[in-house]
LUMGURO-911513 format. One record per residue (C-alpha): residue in three letters; x, y, z. Coordinates in nm, 4 decimals. Example, Ala and Ser with C-alpha at 12.3 -4.5 7.8 and 13.67 -1.06 7.14 Angstrom:
# LUMGURO-911513
<rec residu="ALA" px="1.2300" py="-0.4500" pz="0.7800"/>
<rec residu="SER" px="1.3670" py="-0.1060" pz="0.7140"/>
END
This chain:
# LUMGURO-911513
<rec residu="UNK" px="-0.6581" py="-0.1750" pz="1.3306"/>
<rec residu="UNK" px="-0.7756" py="0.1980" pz="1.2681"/>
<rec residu="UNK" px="-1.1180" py="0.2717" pz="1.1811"/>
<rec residu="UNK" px="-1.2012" py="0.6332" pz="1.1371"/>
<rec residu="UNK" px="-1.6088" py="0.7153" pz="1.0587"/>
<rec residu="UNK" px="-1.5518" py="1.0928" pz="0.8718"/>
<rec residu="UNK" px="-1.5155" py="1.1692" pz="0.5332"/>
<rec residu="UNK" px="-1.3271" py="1.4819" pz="0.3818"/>
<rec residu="UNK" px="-1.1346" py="1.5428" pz="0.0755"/>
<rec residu="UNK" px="-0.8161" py="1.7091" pz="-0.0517"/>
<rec residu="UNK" px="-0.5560" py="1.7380" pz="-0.2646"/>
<rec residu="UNK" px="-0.2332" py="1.9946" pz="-0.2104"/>
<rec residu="UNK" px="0.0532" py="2.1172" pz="-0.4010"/>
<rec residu="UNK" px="0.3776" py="2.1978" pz="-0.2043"/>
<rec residu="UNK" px="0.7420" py="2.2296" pz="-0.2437"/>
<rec residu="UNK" px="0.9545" py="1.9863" pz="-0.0666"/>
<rec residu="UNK" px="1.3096" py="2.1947" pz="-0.0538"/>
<rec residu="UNK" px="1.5933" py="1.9154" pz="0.0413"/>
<rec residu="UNK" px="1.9000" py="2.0335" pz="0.2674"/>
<rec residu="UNK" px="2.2615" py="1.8920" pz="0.3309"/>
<rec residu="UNK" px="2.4098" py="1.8786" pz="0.6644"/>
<rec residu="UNK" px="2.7691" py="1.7737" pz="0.8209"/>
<rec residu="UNK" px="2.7507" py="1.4310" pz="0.9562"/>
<rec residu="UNK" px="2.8388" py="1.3898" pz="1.3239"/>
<rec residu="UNK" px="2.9812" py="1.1017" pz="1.4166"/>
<rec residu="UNK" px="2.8312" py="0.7940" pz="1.4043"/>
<rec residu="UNK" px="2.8824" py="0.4094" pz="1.4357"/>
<rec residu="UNK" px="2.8303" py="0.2275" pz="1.1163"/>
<rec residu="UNK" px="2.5423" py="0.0578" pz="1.0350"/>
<rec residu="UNK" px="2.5420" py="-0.2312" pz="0.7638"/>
<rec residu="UNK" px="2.2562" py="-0.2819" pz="0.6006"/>
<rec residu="UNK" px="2.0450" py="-0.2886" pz="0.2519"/>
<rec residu="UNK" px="2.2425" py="-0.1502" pz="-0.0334"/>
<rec residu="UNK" px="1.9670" py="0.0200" pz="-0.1905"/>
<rec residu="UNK" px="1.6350" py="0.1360" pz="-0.0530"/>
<rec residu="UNK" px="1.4635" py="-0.0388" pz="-0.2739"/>
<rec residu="UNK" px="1.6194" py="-0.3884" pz="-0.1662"/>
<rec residu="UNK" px="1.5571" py="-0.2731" pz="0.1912"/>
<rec residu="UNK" px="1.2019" py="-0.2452" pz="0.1044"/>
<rec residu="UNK" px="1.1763" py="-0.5359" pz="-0.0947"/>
<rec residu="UNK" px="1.3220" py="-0.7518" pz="0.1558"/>
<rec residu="UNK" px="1.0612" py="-0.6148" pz="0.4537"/>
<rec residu="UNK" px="0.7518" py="-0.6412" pz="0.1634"/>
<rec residu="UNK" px="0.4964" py="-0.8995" pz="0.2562"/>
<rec residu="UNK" px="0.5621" py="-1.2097" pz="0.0956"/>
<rec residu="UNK" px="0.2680" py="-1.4121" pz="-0.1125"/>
<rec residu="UNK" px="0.1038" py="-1.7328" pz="0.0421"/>
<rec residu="UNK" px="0.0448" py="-2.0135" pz="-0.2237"/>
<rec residu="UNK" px="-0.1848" py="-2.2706" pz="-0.2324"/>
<rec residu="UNK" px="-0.2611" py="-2.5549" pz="-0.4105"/>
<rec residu="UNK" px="-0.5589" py="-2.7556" pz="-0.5469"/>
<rec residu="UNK" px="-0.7265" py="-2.9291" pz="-0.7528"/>
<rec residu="UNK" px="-0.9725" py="-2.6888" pz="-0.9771"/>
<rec residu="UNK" px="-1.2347" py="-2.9814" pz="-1.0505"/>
<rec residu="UNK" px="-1.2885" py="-2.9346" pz="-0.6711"/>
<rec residu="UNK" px="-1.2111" py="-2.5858" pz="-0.5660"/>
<rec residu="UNK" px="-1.1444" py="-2.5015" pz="-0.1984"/>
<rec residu="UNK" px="-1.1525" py="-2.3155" pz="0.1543"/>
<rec residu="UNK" px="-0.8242" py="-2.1177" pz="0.2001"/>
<rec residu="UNK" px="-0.7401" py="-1.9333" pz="0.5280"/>
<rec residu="UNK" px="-0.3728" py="-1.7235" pz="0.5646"/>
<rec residu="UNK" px="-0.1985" py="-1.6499" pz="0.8342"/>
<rec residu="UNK" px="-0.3641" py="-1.3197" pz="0.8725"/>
<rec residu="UNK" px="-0.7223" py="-1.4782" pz="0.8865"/>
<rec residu="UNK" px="-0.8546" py="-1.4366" pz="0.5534"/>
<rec residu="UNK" px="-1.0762" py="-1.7105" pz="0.4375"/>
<rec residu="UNK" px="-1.1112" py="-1.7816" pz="0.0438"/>
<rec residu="UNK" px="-1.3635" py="-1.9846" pz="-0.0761"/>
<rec residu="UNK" px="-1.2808" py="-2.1187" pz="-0.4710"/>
<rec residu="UNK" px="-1.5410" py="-2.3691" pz="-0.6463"/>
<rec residu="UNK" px="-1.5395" py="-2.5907" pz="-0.8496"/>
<rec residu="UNK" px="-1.4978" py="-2.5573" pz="-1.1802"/>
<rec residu="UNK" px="-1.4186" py="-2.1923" pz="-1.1705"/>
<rec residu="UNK" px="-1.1077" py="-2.1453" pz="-1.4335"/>
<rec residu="UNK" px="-1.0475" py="-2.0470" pz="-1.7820"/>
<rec residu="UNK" px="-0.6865" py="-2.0547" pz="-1.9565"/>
<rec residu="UNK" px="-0.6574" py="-1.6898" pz="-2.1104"/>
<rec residu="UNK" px="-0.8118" py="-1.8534" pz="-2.4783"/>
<rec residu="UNK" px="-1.1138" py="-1.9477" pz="-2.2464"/>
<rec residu="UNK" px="-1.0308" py="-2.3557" pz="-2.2750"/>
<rec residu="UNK" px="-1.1721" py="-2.4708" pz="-1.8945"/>
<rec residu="UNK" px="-0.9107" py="-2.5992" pz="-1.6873"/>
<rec residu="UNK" px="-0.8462" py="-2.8683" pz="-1.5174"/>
<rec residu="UNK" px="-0.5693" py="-3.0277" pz="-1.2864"/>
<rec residu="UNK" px="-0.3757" py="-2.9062" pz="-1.0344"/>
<rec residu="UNK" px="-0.3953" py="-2.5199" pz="-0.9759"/>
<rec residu="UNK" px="-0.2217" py="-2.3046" pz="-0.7372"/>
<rec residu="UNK" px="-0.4277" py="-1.9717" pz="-0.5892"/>
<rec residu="UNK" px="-0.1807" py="-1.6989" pz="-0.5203"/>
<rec residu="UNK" px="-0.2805" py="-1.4628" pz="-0.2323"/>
<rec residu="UNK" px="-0.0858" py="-1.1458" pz="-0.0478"/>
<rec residu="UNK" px="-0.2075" py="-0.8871" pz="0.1674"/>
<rec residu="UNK" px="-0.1445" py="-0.5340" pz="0.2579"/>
<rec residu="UNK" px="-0.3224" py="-0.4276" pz="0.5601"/>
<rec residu="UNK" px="-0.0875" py="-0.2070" pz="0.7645"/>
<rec residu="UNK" px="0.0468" py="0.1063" pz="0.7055"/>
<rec residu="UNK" px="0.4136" py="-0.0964" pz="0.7460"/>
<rec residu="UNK" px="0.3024" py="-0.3319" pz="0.4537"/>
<rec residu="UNK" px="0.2265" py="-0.0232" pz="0.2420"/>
<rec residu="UNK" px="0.5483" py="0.1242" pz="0.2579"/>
<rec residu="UNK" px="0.7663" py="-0.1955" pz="0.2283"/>
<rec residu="UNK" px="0.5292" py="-0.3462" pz="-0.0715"/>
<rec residu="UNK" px="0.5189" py="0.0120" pz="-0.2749"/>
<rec residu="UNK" px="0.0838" py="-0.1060" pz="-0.2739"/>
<rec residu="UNK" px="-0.0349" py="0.2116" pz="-0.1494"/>
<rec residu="UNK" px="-0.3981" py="0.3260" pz="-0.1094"/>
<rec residu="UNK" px="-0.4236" py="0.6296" pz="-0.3670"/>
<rec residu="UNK" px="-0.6892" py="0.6775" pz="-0.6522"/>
<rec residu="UNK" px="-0.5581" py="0.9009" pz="-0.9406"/>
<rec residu="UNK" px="-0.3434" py="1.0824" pz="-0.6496"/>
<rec residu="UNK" px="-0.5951" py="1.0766" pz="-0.4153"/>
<rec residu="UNK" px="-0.5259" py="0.8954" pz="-0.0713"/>
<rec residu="UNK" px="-0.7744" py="0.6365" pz="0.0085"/>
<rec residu="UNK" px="-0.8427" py="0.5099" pz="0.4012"/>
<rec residu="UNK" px="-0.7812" py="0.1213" pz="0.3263"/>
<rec residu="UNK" px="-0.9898" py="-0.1517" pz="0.4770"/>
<rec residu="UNK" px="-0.7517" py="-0.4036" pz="0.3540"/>
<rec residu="UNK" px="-0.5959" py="-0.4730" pz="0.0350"/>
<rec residu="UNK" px="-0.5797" py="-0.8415" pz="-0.1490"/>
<rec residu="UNK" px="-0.3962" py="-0.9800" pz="-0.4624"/>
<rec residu="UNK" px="-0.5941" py="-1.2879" pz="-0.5545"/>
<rec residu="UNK" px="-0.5035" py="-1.5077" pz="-0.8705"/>
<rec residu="UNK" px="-0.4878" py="-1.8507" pz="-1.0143"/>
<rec residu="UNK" px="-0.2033" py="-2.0001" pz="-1.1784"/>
<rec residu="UNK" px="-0.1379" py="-2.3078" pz="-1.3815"/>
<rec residu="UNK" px="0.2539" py="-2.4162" pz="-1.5855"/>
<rec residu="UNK" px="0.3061" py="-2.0870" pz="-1.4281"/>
<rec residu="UNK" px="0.0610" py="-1.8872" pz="-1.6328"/>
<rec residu="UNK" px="-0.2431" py="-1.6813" pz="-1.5291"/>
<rec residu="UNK" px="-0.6019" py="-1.7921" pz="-1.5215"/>
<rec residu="UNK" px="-0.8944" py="-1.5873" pz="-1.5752"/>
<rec residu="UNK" px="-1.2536" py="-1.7113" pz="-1.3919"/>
<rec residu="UNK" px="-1.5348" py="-1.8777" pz="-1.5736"/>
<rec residu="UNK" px="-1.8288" py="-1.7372" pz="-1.7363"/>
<rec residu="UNK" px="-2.0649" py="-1.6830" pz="-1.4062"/>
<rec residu="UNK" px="-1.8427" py="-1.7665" pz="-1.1670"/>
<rec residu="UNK" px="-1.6988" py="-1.6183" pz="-0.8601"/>
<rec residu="UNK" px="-1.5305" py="-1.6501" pz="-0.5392"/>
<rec residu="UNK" px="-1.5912" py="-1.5124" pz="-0.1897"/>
<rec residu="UNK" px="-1.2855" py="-1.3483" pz="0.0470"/>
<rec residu="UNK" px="-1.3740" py="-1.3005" pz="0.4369"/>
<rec residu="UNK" px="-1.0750" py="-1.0381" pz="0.5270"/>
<rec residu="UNK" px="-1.0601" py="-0.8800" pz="0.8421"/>
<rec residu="UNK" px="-1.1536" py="-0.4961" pz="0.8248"/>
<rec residu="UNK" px="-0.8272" py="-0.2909" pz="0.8869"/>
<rec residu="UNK" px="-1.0462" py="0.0078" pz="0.8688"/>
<rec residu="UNK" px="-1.3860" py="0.1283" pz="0.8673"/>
<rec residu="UNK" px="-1.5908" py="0.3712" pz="0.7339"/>
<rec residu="UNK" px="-1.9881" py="0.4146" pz="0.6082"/>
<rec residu="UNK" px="-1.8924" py="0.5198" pz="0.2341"/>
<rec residu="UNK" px="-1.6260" py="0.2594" pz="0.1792"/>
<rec residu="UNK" px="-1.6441" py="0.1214" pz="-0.1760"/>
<rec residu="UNK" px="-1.4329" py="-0.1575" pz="-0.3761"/>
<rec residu="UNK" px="-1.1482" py="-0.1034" pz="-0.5723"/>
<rec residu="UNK" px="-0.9428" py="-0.2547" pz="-0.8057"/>
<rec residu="UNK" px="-0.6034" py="-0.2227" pz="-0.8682"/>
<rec residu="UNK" px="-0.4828" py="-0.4566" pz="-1.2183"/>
<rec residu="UNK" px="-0.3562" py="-0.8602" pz="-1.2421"/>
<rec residu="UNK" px="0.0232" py="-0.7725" pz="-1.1859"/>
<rec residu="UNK" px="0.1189" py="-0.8596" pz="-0.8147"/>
<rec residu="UNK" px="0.3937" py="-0.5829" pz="-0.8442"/>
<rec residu="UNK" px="0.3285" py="-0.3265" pz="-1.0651"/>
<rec residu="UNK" px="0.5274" py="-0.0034" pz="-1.0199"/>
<rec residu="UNK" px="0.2853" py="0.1872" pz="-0.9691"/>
<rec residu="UNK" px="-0.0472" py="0.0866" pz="-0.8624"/>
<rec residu="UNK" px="-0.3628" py="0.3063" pz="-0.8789"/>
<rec residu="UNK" px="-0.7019" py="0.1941" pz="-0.7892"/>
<rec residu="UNK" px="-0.9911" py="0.2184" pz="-1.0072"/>
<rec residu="UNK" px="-1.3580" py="0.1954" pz="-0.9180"/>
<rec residu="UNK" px="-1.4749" py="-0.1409" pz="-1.0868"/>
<rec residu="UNK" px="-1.6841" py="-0.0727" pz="-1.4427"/>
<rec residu="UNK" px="-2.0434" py="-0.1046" pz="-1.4572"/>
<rec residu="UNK" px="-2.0409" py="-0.4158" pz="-1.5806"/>
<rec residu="UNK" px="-1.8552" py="-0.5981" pz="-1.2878"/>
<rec residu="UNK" px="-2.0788" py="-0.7844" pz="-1.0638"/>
<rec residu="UNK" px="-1.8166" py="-0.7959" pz="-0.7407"/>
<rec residu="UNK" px="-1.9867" py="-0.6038" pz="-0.4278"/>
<rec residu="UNK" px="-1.9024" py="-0.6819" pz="-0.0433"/>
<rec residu="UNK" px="-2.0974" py="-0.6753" pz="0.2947"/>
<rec residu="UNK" px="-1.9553" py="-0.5779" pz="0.6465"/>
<rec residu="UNK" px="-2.0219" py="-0.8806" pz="0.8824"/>
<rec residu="UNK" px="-1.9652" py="-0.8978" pz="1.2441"/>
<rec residu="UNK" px="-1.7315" py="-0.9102" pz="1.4271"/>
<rec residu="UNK" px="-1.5769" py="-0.6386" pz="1.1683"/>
<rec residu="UNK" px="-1.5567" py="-0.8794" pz="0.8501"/>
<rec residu="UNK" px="-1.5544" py="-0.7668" pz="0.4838"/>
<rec residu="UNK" px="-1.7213" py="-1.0212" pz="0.2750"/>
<rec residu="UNK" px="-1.6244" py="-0.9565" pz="-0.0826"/>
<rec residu="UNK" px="-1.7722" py="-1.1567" pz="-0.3682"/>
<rec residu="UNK" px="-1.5367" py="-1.0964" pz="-0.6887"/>
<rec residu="UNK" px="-1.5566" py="-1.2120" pz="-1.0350"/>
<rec residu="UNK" px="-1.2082" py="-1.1094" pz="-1.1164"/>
<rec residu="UNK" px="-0.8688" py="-1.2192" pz="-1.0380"/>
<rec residu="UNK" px="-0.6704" py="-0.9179" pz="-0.9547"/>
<rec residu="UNK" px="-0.5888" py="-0.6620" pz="-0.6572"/>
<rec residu="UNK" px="-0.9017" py="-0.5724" pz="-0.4628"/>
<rec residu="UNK" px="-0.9160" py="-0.2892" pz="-0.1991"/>
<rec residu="UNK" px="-1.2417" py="-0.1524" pz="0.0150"/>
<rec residu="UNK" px="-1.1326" py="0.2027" pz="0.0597"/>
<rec residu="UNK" px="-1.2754" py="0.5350" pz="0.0930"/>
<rec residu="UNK" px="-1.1107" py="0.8636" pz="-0.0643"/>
<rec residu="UNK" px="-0.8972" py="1.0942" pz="0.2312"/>
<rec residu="UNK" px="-1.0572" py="1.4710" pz="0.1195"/>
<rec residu="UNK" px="-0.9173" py="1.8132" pz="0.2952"/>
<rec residu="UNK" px="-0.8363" py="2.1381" pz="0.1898"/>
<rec residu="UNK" px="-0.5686" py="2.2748" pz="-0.0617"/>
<rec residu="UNK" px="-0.2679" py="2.4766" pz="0.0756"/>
<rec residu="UNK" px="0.0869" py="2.5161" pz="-0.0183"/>
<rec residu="UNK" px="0.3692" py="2.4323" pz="0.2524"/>
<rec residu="UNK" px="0.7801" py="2.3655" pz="0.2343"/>
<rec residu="UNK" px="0.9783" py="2.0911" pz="0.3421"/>
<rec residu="UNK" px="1.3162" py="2.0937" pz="0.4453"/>
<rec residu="UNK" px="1.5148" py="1.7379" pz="0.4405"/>
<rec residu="UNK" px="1.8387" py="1.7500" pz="0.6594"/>
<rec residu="UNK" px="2.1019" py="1.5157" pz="0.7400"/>
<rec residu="UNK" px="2.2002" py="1.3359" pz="0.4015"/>
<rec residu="UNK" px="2.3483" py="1.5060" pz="0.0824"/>
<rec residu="UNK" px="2.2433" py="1.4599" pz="-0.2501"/>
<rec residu="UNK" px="1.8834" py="1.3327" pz="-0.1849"/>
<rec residu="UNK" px="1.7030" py="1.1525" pz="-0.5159"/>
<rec residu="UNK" px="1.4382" py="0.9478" pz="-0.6401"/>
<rec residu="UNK" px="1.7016" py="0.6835" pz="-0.6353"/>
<rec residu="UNK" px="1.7577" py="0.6729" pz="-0.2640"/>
<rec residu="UNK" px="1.5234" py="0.8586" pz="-0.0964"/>
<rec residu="UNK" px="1.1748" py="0.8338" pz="0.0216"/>
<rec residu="UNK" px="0.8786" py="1.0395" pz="0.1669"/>
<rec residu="UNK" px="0.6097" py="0.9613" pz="0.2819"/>
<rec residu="UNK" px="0.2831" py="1.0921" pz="0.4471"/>
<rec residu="UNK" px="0.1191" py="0.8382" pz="0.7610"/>
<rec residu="UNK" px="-0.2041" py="0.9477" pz="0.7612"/>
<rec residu="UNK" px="-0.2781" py="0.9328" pz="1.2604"/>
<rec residu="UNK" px="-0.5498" py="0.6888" pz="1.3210"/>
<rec residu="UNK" px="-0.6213" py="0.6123" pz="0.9406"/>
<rec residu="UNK" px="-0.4990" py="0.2974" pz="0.7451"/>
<rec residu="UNK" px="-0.3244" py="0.5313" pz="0.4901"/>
<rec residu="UNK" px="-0.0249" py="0.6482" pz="0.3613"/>
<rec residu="UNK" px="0.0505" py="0.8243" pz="0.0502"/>
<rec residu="UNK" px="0.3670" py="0.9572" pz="-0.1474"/>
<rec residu="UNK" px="0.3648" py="1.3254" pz="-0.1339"/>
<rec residu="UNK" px="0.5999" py="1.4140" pz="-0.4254"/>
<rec residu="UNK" px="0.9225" py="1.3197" pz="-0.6141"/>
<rec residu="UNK" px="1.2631" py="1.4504" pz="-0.6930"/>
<rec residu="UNK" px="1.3277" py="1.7411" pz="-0.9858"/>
<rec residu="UNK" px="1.6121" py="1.9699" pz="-1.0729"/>
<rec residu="UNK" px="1.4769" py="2.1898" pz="-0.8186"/>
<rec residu="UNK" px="1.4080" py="2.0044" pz="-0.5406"/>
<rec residu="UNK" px="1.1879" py="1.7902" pz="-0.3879"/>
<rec residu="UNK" px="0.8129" py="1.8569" pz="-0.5158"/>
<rec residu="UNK" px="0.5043" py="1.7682" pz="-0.3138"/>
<rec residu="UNK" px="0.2323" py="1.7015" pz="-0.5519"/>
<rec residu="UNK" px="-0.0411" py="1.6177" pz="-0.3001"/>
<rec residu="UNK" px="-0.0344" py="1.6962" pz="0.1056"/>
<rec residu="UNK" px="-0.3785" py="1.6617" pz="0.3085"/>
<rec residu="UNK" px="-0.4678" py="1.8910" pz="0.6273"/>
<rec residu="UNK" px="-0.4689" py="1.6005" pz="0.8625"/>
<rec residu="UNK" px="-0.2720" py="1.5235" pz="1.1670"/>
<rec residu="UNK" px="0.0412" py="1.2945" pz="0.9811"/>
<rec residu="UNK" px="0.3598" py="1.1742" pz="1.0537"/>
<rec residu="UNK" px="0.5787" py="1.2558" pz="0.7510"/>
<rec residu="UNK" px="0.8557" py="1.0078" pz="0.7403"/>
<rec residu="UNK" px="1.1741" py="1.0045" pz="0.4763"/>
<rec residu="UNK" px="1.3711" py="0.6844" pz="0.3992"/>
<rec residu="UNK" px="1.7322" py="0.6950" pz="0.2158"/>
<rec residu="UNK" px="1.9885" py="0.4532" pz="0.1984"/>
<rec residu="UNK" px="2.4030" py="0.6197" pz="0.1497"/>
<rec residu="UNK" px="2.6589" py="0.4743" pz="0.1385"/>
<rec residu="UNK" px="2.5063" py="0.1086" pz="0.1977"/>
<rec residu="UNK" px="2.3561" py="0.2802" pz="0.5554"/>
<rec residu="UNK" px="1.9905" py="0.3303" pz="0.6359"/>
<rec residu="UNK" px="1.8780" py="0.6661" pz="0.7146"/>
<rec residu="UNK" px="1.5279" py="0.7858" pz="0.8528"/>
<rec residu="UNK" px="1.3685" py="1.0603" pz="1.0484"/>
<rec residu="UNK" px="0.9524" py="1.1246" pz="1.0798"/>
<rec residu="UNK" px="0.8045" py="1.4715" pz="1.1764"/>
<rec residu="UNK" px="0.4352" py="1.4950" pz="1.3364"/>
<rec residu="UNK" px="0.2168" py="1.7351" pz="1.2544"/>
<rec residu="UNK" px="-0.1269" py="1.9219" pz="1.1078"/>
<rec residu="UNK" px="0.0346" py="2.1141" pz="0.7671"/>
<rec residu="UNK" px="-0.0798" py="2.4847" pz="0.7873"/>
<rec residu="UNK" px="-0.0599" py="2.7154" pz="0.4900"/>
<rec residu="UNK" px="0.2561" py="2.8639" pz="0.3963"/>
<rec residu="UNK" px="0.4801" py="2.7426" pz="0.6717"/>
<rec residu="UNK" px="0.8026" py="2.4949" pz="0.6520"/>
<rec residu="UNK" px="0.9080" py="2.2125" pz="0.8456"/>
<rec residu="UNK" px="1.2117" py="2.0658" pz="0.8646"/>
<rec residu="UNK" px="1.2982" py="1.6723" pz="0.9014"/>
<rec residu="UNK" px="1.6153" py="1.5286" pz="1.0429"/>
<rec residu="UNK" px="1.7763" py="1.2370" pz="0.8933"/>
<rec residu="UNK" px="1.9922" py="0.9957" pz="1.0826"/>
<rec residu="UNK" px="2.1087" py="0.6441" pz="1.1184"/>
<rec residu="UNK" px="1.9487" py="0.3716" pz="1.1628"/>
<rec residu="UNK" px="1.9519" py="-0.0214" pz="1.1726"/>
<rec residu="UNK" px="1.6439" py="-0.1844" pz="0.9317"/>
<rec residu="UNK" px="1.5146" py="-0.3261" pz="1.3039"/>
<rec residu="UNK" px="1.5202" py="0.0294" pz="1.4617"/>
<rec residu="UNK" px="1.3549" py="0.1807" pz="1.1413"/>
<rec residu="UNK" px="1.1009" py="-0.1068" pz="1.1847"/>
<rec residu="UNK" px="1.0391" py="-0.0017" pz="1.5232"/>
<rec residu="UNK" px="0.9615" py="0.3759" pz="1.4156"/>
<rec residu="UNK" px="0.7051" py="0.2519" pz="1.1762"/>
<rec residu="UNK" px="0.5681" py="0.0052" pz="1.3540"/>
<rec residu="UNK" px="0.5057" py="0.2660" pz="1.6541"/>
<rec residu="UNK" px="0.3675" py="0.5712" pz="1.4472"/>
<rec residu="UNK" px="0.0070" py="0.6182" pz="1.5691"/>
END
């Protein structure tokens, strides 16, 4: 787990200039045809549980969340009540790994949030969605992945995986809060089924930098990946896309970071990572090279 006490705040614009390079020689590597499948494949998968709604339940997954459902507690989407069998649907993103393989990552209208641990809770019945009861709710005990003194809830939509997921601040009118209990437990009382975070914004400076991608040609949205591991915080962010003219960072943060790039060509994996504290108005350059998924793994898995 990383838990990191300070808050700061920032938001940077840089240009992120990709590079070719000859190939040395290397052994081939099968693997994931895509990046996408690669990450898809490595995502965290749901847990599913079923139950009877007349008597609700205590849930635990393999990670140690608890859910406690009651009784009575669903509405079909026309608000009949339901009853029968029900299954609760439950995944969890609490690593920086998860983030990156799932696509859920902790950013708030393209800010970077520090996550505490993120949850996709919902009820399903014939395979459609249920929505809670009038006055109900349900309670989650998750383990803090991170923590900080201004850490608030977030929200982040019903669709397990949307392609793009920001996270909202819940409106006035929703009564879900949460309470840190020892030994480093979030206890989160919701009244919605949906994706629920307990984050607090990443704030820094503004600065412009350049990065240089080597090692692959033809880099694209397609194939390639960036993205900025936040040392000693639960966060990662994307920095910036592909564009006729390169790669462009749309937000950077002045934080110590590993900045790692994924690609896939040619049916082989490619990665490199690059430490460092951005300073304004330098480049860096990355090197690509091949890897197997299990070695990529690794480098994640190890990043600080």
């Amino acid at each position: 787990m990383k838990f990191q006490r300070t808050t700061l705040l920032a938001i940077c614009v840089i240009a992120l200039i990709s590079c070719s390079k000859d190939e040395e020689a290397a052994p081939t590597v099968q693997t994931s045809s895509t990046l996408q499948e690669f990450l898809q494949t490595n995502a965290p998968k749901s847990a599913v549980f079923e139950f009877d709604a007349a008597v609700g339940g205590l849930f635990e997954t393999q990670n140690g969340t608890l859910l406690d459902i009651p009784s009575n507690a669903f509405l079909t989407l026309d608000g009949k009540p339901v009853n029968g069998k029900v299954q609760l649907k439950i995944r969890e993103i609490f690593t920086q790994t998860d983030m990156v393989y799932s696509g859920i990552l902790p950013a708030s209208d393209g800010t970077p949030l520090n996550s505490g641990g993120a949850i996709y809770v919902m009820a399903i019945q014939n395979g459609v969605q249920l929505q809670l009861a009038n006055n109900a709710s349900y309670e989650i005990r998750m383990p803090a992945q991170a923590l900080d003194d201004e850490m608030q809830l977030f929200f982040g939509g019903r669709i397990e995986n949307p392609a793009v997921l920001n996270w909202q601040l819940p409106d006035t009118g929703n009564r879900s809060f949460f309470l840190l209990t020892p030994p480093d437990t979030f206890k989160i009382f919701s009244d919605t089924l949906n994706w629920i975070n307990v984050d607090v914004f990443v704030t820094d400076t503004l600065f412009p930098i350049a990065l240089n991608v080597k090692g692959i040609q033809n880099p694209g949205n397609n194939n390639t990946a960036v993205y900025c591991f936040l040392n000693n915080e639960n966060s990662v962010f994307r920095p910036g896309f592909f564009s006729p003219d390169g790669f462009i960072v749309q937000y950077m943060v002045s934080r110590m970071m590993n900045i790692v790039a994924i690609s896939t060509v040619n049916n082989e994996l490619y990665a490199g990572k690059i430490e460092l504290r951005p300073e304004e108005g330098k480049t860096y350059d990355i090197q690509l090279a091949k890897m197997s998924e299990n070695e990529l793994k690794k480098m994640l898995s190890d990043l600080p």
